[in-house]
TORLOPA-456629 format. One record per residue (C-alpha): residue number from 1; z, x, y; residue in one letter. Coordinates in steps of 0.02 Angstrom, whole numbers, plus 50000, padded with zeros to 5 digits. Layout:
// TORLOPA-456629
PT  NUM  Z  X  Y  A
...
This chain:
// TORLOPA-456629
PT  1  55708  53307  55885  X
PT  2  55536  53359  55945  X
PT  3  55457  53517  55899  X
PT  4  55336  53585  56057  X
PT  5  55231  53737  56028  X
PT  6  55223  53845  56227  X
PT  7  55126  53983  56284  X
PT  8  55229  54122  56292  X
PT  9  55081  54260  56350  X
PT  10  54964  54395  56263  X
PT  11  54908  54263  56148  X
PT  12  55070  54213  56069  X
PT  13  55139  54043  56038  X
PT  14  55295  53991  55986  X
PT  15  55370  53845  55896  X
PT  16  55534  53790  55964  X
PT  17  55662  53600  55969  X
PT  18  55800  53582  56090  X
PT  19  55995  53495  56041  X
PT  20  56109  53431  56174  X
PT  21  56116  53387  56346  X
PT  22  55973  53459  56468  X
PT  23  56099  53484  56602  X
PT  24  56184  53596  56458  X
PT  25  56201  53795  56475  X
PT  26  56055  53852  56409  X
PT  27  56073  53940  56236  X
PT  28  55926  54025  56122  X
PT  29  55972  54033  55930  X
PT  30  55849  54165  55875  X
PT  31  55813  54171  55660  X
PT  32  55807  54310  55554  X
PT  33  55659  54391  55453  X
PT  34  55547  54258  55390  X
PT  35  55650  54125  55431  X
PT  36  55610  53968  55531  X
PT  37  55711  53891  55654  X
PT  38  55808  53751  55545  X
PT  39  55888  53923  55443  X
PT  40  56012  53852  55598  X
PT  41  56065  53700  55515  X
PT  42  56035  53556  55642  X
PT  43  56220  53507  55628  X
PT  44  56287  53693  55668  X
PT  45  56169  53698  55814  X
PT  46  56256  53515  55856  X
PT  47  56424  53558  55845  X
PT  48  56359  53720  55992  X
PT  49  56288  53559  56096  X
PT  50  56446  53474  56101  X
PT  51  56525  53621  56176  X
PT  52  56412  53609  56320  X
PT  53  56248  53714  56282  X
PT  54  56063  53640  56280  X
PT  55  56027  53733  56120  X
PT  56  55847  53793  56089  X
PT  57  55810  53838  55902  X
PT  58  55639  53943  55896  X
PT  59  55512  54000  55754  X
PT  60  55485  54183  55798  X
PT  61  55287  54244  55774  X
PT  62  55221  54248  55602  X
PT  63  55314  54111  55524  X
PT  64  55331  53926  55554  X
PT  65  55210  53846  55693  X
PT  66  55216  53982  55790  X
PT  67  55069  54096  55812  X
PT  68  55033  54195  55622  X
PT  69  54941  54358  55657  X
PT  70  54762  54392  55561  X
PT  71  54770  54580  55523  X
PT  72  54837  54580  55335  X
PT  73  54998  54619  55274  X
PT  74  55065  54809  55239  X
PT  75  55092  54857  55071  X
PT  76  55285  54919  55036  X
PT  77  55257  55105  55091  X
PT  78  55166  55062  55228  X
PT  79  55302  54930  55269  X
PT  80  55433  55087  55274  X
PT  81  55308  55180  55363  X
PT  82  55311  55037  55514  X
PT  83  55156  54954  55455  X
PT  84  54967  55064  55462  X
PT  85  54866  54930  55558  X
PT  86  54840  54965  55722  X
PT  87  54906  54772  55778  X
PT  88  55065  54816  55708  X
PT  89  55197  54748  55806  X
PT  90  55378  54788  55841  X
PT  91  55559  54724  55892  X
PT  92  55483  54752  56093  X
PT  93  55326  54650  56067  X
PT  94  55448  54507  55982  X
PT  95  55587  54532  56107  X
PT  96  55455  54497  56247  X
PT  97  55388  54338  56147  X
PT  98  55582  54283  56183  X
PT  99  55553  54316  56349  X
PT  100  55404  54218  56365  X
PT  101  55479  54076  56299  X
PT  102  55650  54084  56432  X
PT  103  55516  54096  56562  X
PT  104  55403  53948  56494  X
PT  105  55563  53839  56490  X
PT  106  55607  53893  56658  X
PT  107  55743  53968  56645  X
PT  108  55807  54149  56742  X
PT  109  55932  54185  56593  X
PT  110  56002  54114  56420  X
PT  111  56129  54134  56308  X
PT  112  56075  54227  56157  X
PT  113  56108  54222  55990  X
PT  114  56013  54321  55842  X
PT  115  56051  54335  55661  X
PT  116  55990  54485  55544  X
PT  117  55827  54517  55628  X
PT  118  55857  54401  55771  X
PT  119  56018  54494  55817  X
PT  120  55881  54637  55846  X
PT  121  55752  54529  55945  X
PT  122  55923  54479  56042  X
PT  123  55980  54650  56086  X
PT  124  55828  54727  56121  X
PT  125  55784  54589  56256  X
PT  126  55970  54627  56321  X
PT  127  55895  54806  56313  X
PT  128  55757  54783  56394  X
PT  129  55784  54647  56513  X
PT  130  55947  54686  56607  X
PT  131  55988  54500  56712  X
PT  132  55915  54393  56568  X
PT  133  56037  54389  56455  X
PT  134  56198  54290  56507  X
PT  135  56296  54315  56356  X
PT  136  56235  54436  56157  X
PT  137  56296  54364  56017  X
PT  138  56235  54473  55860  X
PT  139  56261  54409  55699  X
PT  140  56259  54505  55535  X
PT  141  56136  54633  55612  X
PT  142  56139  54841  55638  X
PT  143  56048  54955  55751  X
PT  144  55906  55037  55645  X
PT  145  55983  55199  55609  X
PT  146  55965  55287  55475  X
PT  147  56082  55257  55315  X
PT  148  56174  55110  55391  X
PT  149  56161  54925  55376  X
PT  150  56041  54955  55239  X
PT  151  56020  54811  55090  X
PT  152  56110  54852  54913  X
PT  153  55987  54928  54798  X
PT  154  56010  54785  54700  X
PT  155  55945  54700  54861  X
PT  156  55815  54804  54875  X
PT  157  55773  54745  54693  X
PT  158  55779  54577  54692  X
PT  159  55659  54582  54851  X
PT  160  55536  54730  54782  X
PT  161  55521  54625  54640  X
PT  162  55500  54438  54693  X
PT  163  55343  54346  54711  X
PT  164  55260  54272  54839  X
PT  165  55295  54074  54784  X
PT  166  55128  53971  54733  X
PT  167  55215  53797  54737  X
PT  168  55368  53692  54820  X
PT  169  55483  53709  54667  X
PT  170  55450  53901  54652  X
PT  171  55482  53921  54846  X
PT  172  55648  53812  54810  X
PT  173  55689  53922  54648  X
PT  174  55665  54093  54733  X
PT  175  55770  54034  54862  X
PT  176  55896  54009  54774  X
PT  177  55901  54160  54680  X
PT  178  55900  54251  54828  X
PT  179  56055  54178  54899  X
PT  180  56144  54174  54764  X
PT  181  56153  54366  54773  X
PT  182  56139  54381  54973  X
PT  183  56244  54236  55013  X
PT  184  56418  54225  55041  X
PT  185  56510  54230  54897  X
PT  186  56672  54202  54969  X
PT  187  56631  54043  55007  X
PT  188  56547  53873  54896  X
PT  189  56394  53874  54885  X
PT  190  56273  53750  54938  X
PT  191  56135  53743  54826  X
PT  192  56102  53566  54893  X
PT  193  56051  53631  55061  X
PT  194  55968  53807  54998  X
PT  195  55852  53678  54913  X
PT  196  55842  53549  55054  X
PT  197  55790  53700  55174  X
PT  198  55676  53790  55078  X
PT  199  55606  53614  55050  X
PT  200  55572  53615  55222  X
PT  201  55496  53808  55228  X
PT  202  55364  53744  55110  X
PT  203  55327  53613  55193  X
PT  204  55301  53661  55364  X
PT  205  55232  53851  55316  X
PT  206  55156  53893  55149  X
PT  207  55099  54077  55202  X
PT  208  55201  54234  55148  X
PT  209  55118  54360  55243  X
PT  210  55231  54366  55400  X
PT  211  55376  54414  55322  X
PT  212  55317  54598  55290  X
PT  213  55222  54608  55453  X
PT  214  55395  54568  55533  X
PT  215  55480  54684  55410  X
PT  216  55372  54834  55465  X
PT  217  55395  54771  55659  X
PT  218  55572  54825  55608  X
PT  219  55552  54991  55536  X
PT  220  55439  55042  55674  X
PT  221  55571  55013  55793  X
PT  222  55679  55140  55730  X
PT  223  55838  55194  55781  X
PT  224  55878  55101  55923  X
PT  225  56064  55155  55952  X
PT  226  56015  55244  56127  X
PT  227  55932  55074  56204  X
PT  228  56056  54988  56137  X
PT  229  56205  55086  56250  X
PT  230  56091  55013  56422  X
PT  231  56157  54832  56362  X
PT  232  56273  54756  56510  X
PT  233  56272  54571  56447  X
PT  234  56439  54522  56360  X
PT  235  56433  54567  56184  X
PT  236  56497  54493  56022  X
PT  237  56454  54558  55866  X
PT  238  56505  54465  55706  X
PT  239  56478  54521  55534  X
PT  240  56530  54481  55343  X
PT  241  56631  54581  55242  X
PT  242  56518  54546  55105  X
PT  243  56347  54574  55172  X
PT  244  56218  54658  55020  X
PT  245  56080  54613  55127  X
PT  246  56132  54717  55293  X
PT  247  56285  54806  55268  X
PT  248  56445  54777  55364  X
PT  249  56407  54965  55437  X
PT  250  56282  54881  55518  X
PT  251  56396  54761  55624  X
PT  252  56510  54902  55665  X
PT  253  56383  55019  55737  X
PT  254  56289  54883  55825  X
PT  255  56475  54844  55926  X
PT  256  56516  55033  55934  X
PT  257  56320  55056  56034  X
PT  258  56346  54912  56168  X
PT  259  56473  54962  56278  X
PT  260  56632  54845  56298  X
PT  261  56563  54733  56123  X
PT  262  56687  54662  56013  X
PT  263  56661  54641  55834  X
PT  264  56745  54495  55728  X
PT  265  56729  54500  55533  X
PT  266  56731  54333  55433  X
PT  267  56791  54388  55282  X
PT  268  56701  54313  55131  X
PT  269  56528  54295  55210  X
PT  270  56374  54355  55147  X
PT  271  56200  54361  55236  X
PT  272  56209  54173  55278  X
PT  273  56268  54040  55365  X
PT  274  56412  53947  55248  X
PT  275  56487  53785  55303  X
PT  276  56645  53854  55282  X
PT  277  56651  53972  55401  X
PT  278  56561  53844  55527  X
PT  279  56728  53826  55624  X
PT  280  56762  53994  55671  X
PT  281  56567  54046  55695  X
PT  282  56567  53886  55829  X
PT  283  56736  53939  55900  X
PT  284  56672  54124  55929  X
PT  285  56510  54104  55978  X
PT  286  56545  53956  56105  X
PT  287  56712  54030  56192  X
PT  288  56614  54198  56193  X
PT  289  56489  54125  56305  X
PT  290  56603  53994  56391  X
PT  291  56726  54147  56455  X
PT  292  56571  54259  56499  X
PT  293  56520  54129  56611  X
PT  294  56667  54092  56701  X
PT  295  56709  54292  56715  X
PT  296  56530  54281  56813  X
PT  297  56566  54140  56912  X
PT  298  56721  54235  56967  X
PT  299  56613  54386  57004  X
């Protein structure tokens, strides 16, 4: 696969590779808070292709080879307090970034799907661009109110106290630690590819900075339960039953906001992606889209 940087305006560029057959549905899998786009393995967003989608993996701004930001990095209290920099951005300036991108690759609408905070990117653009959004698919996400979906404080913990890593092996190390607690634990895990893909993190971004810019772009977008009720695209919303990173209230008050969403739990998972669970994941997400589309078609 080839990985092409694109203009996607107000002096952003993003970092994005395409799976499967141009001709394909087009579907967008947005990544969560400092991840990169291969946090969707390359043979999950595969087994999507097969099923008939062109499936474009992105970097969202401030990690990856997409466009970093220069204004430094909120402390924690500032982070809560949705970053004190006047270039602070938020879930609207990223959900426009996706935007930028559908329109750079031509395309009128897309099949979205976001995990964590790119289940937020993904509804706001539903939000906020009604006729762009063929089919939402939300994973493990929540809506920004207050007291739901929030991290276990032993979460909380293990994140207010970790490092920013120095070298490869303590970027591979702190990765796993962190999803050994976050990750799913009713399911094997996969140290092997924790390793392999924070291998890759490393090696293709060795800044740290993004991840609380994008943290704060979260905080100061609030609640955003009301926007979320203007969503008309399709809507699935699938959560764990044993999320400590956002909590499984999260899920349910993200599918209770969008009208006519339905939420599917996968018991056992965590705040990942386990290979376990691969079958149904593909199942939902893929028939989710494939029956929006022909329920259009019949429109």
């Amino acid at each position: 696969m080839t990985e092409t940087v694109v203009d996607v305006g107000r002096g952003i560029r993003l970092c994005y590779d395409q799976i499967g057959n141009p001709d394909g549905q087009p579907m967008v899998l947005i990544p969560g808070l400092g991840q990169q786009l291969h946090s969707w393995p390359e043979d999950f967003a595969t087994a999507l292709a097969a099923r008939g989608f062109l499936v474009t993996r992105i970097d969202n701004r401030d990690v990856g080879r997409s466009t970093h930001m220069s204004f430094p990095a909120p402390k924690p209290w500032a982070i809560m307090r949705g970053g004190n920099d006047s270039r602070q951005y938020h879930l609207g300036d990223m959900s426009r970034d996706t935007v930028g991108l559908l329109d750079a690759l031509g395309y009128g609408d897309a099949h979205l799907v976001g995990i964590s905070m790119g289940g937020m990117i993904a509804q706001t653009v539903a939000a906020h661009y009604p006729g762009r959004v063929r089919t939402l698919t939300s994973l493990m996400s929540t809506t920004g109110a207050a007291h739901i979906g929030r991290p276990a404080p032993s979460t909380w913990f293990l994140l207010a106290t970790a490092r920013p890593p120095r070298t490869r092996d303590e970027a591979i190390d702190r990765a796993l630690k962190i999803f050994r607690h976050i990750g799913s634990h009713g399911f094997p895990f996969d140290e092997q590819w924790i390793r392999q893909r924070a291998g890759m993190d490393w090696d293709r971004d060795q800044t740290s900075d993004g991840v609380p810019r994008q943290l704060a772009g979260i905080f100061a977008s609030r609640d955003r339960t009301r926007e979320l009720r203007q969503i008309d695209a399709p809507t699935l919303v699938i959560h764990g039953d044993r999320d400590r990173m956002v909590h499984p209230t999260g899920g349910a008050a993200t599918a209770k906001a969008i009208p006519g969403a339905r939420l599917e739990t996968i018991n056992g998972m965590g705040h990942d992606l386990p290979r376990g669970a691969w079958p149904r994941l593909i199942d939902l997400i893929a028939e989710h889209a494939a029956h929006a589309g022909q329920y259009e078609e019949r429109r």
